[in-house]
C-alpha positions as a printed NumPy array, in Angstrom:
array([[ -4.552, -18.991,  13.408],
       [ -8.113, -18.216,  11.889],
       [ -8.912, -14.449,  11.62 ],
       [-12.49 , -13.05 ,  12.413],
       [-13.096, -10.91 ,   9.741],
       [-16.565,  -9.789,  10.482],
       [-17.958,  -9.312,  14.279],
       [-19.901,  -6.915,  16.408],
       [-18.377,  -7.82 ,  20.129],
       [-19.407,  -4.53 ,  21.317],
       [-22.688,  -6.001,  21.563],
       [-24.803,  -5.288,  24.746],
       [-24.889,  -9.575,  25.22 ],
       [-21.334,  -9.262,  25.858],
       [-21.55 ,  -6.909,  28.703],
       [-21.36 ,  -9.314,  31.663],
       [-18.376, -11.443,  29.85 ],
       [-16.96 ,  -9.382,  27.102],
       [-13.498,  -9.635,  28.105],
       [-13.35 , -13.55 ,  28.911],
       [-15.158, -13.965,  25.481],
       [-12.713, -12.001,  23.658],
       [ -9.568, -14.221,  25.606],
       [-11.478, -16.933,  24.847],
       [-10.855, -16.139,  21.014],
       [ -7.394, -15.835,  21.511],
       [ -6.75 , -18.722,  22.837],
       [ -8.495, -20.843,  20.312],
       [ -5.608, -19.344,  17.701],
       [ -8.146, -16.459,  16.456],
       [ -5.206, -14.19 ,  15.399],
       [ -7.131, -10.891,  14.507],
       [-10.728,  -9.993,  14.351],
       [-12.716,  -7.162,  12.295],
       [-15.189,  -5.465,  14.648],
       [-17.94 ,  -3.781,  12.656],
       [-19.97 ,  -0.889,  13.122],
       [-23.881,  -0.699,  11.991],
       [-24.4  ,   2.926,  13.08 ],
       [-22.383,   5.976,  14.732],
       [-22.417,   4.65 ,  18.462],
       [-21.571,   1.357,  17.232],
       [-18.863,   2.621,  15.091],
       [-17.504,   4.533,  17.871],
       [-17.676,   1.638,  20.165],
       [-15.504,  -0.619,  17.484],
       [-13.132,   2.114,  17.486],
       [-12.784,   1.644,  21.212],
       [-12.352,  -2.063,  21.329],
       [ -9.558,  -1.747,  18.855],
       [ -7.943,   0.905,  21.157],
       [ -8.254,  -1.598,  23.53 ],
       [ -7.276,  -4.666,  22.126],
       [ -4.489,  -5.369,  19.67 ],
       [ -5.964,  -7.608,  17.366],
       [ -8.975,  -6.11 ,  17.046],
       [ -9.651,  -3.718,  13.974],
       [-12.402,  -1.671,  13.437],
       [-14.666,  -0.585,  10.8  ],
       [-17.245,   2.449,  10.711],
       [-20.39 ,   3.007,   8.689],
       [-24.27 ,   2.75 ,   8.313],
       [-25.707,  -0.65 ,   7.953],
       [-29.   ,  -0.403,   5.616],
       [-31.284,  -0.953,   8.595],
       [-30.014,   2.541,   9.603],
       [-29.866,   4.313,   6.433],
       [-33.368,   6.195,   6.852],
       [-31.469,   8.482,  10.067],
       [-28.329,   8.899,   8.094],
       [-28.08 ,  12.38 ,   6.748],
       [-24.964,  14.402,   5.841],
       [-23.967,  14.458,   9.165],
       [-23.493,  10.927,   9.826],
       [-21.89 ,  10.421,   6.717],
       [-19.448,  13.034,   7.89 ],
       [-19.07 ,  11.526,  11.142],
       [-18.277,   8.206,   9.601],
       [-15.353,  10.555,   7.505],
       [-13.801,  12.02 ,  10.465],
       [-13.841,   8.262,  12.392],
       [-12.449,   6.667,   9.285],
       [ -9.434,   8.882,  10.103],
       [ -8.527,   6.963,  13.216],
       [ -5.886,   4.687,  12.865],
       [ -7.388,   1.327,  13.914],
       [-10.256,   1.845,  11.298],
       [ -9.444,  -1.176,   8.452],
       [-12.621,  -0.656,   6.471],
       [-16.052,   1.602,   6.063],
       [-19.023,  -0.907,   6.615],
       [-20.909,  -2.185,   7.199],
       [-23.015,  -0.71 ,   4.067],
       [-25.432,  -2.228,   1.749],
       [-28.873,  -3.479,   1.073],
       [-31.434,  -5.136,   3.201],
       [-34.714,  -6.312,   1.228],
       [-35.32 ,  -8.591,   4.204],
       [-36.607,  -6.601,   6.791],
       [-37.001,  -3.322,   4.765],
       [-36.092,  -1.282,   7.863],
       [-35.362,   1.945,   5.657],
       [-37.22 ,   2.717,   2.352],
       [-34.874,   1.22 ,   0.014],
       [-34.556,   4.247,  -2.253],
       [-32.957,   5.549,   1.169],
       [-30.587,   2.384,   1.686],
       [-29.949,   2.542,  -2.036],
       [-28.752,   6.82 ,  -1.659],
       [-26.413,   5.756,   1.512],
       [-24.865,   2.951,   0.063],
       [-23.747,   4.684,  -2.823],
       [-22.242,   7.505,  -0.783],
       [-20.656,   5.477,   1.366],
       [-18.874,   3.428,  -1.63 ],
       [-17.844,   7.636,  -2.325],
       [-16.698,   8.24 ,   0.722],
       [-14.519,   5.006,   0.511],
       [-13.119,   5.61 ,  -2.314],
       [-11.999,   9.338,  -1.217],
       [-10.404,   7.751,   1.69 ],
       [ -8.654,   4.789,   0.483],
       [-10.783,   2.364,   2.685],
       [-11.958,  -1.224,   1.427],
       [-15.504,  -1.713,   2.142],
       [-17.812,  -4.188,   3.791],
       [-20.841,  -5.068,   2.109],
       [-24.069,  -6.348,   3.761],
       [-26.749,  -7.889,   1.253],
       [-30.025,  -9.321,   2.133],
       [-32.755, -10.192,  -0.366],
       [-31.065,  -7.789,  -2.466],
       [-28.377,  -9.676,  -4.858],
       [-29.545,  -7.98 ,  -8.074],
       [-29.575,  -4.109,  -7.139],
       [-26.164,  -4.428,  -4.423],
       [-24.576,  -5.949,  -7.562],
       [-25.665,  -2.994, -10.1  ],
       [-24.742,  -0.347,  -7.27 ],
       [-21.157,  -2.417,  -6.597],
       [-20.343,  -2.297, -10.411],
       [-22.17 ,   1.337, -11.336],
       [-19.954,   3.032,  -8.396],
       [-16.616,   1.042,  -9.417],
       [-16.747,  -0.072,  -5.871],
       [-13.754,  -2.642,  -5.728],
       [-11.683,   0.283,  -6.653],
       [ -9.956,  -0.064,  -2.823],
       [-10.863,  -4.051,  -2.386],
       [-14.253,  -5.001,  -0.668],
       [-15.932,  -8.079,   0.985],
       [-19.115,  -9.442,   0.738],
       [-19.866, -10.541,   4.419],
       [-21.817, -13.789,   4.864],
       [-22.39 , -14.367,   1.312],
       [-25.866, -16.094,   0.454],
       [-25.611, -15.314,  -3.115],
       [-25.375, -18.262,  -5.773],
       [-21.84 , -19.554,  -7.018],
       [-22.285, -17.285, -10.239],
       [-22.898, -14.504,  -8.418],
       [-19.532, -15.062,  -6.145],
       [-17.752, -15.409,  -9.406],
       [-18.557, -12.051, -11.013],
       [-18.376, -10.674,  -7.883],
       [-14.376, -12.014,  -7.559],
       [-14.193, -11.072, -11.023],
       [-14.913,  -7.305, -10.205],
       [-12.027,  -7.649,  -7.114],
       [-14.174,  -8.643,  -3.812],
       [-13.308, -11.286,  -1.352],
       [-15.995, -13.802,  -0.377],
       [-16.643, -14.022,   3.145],
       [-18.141, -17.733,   4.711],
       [-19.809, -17.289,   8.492],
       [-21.285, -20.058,  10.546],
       [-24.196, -21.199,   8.028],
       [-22.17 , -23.419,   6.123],
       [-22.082, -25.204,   9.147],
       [-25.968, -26.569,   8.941],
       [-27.171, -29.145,   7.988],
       [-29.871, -27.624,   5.423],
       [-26.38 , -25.211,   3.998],
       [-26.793, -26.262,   0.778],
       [-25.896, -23.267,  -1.637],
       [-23.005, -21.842,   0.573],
       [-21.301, -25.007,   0.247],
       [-21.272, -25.456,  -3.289],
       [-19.899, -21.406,  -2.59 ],
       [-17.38 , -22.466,   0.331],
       [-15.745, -24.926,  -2.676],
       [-15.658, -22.479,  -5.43 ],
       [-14.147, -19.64 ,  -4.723],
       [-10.798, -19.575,  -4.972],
       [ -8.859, -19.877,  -1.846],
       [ -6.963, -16.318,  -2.222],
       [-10.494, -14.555,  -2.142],
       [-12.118, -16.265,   0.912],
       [-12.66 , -14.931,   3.951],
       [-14.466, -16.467,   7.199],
       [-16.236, -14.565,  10.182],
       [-18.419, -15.356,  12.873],
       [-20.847, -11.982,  12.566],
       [-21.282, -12.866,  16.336],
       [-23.014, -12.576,  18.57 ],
       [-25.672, -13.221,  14.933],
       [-25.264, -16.626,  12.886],
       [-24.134, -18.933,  15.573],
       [-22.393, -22.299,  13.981],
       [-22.964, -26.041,  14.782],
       [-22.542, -27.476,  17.247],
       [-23.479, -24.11 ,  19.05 ],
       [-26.615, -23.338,  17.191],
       [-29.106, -21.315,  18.743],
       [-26.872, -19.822,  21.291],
       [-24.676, -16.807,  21.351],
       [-22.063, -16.859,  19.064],
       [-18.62 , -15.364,  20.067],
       [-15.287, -14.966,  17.606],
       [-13.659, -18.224,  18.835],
       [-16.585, -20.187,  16.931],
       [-14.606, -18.653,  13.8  ],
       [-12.934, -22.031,  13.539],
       [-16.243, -24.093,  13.248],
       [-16.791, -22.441,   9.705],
       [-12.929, -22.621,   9.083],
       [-13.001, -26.478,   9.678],
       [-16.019, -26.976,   7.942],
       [-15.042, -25.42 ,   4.739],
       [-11.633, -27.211,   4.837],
       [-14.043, -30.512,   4.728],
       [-15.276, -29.736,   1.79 ],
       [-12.808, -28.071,   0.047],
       [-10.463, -31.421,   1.276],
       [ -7.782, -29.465,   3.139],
       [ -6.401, -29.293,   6.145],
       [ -7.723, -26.871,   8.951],
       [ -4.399, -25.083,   8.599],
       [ -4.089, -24.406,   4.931],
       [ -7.455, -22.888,   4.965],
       [ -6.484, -20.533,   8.273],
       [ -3.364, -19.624,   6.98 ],
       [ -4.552, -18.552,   3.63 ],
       [ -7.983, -17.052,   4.696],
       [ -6.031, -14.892,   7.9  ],
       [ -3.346, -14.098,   5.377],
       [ -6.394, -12.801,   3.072],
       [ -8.199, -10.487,   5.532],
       [ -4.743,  -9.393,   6.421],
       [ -4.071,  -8.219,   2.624],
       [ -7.73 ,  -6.74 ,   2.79 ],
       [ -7.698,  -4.311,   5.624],
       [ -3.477,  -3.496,   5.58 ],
       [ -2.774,  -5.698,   8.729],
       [  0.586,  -6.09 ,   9.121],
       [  2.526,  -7.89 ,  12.232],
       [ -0.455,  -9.098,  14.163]])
């Protein structure tokens, strides 16, 4: 049973289908999924699906894209939904030097009070990084940031980078990338980390794997990274959903699922 550890099914391309996708998941063996908020409607949203659904977990925060409207009183709003009981994690949170959608003094400020606010709470924390390896791995180590445990979602970073990054207490996560053909990096990344710090996701409906490129992705594609990484790390499809479900279950304190 593979476990989506990074999704955002609340997604307005859902809409028309969003319960047959989400069955669809289940019945491919996708035993829990982590359903991730980028702002506070989305975050309230995630909080709703996991009302709704068993497996599904939610986390709350401000994604970097979103940092510029994020004054005190989102970052208190993301405080008082952290309190609900299906919240797993704050995220997602980081850097984006990508698209530059906030200034990134401003994504630099929120990120850093979101690691706070974290860290107050007793949440593990899910880190987005874009174009911005060097300064999310200053803030990660300046704010003692793995205090609580921590992912980095759809790594692109280099295999050093994963390592001191494991070394400071996060979890790796692997989405549907290391399924192309041109993957390159993430597979050297996919083999090296050590199998009791990986995590896989889908970040659907974003990052769609082979052989269902270019369409929407959904959380039962989880198993096209899980297989693929198996490949090359020359284990079975099994071992590698076993151990990476029974990771993101030590992560977020999942229990019974």
């Amino acid at each position: 049973m593979f476990f989506d550890s990074h999704a955002h099914l609340d997604d307005k391309r859902y809409d028309s289908d969003r319960y047959e996708m989400i069955m669809r998941a289940r019945e491919k063996g996708v035993s829990g999924i982590i359903n991730v908020g980028y702002d506070i409607p989305s975050s309230m949203r995630s909080i709703a699906l996991a009302e709704e659904y068993d497996f599904i977990f939610a986390a709350v925060g401000i994604h970097p894209h979103d940092a510029a409207d994020a004054g005190a009183e989102a970052l208190e709003q993301v405080r008082l939904l952290a309190a609900h009981p299906r919240v797993a994690a704050i995220g997602e949170m980081g850097l984006d030097y990508y698209r530059n959608l906030s200034p990134r003094d401003i994504q630099q400020k929120v990120f850093r009070q979101q690691i706070s606010l974290a860290k107050e709470i007793n949440k593990p924390i899910i880190v987005h990084d874009r174009d911005a390896h060097g300064d999310v791995m200053q803030i990660l180590k300046e704010e003692d940031a793995a205090i609580n445990g921590g992912v980095l979602h759809c790594f692109s970073g280099s295999v050093e980078m994963a390592r001191e990054c494991i070394k400071m207490g996060f979890y790796i996560s692997i989405a549907g990338p290391v399924t192309f053909k041109n993957a390159g990096k993430i597979c050297e990344v996919a083999v090296e980390v050590p199998l009791d710090r990986l995590l896989i996701e889908t970040d659907a409906p974003y990052l769609t794997p082979e052989p269902y490129r270019g369409k929407r992705n959904e959380s039962a594609y989880v198993i096209y990274a899980g297989k693929r990484i198996a490949e090359l790390r020359g284990i079975s499809s099994a071992e590698l959903a076993e151990a990476t479900s029974r990771n993101a279950q030590k992560l977020f304190g999942i229990k019974n699922i």
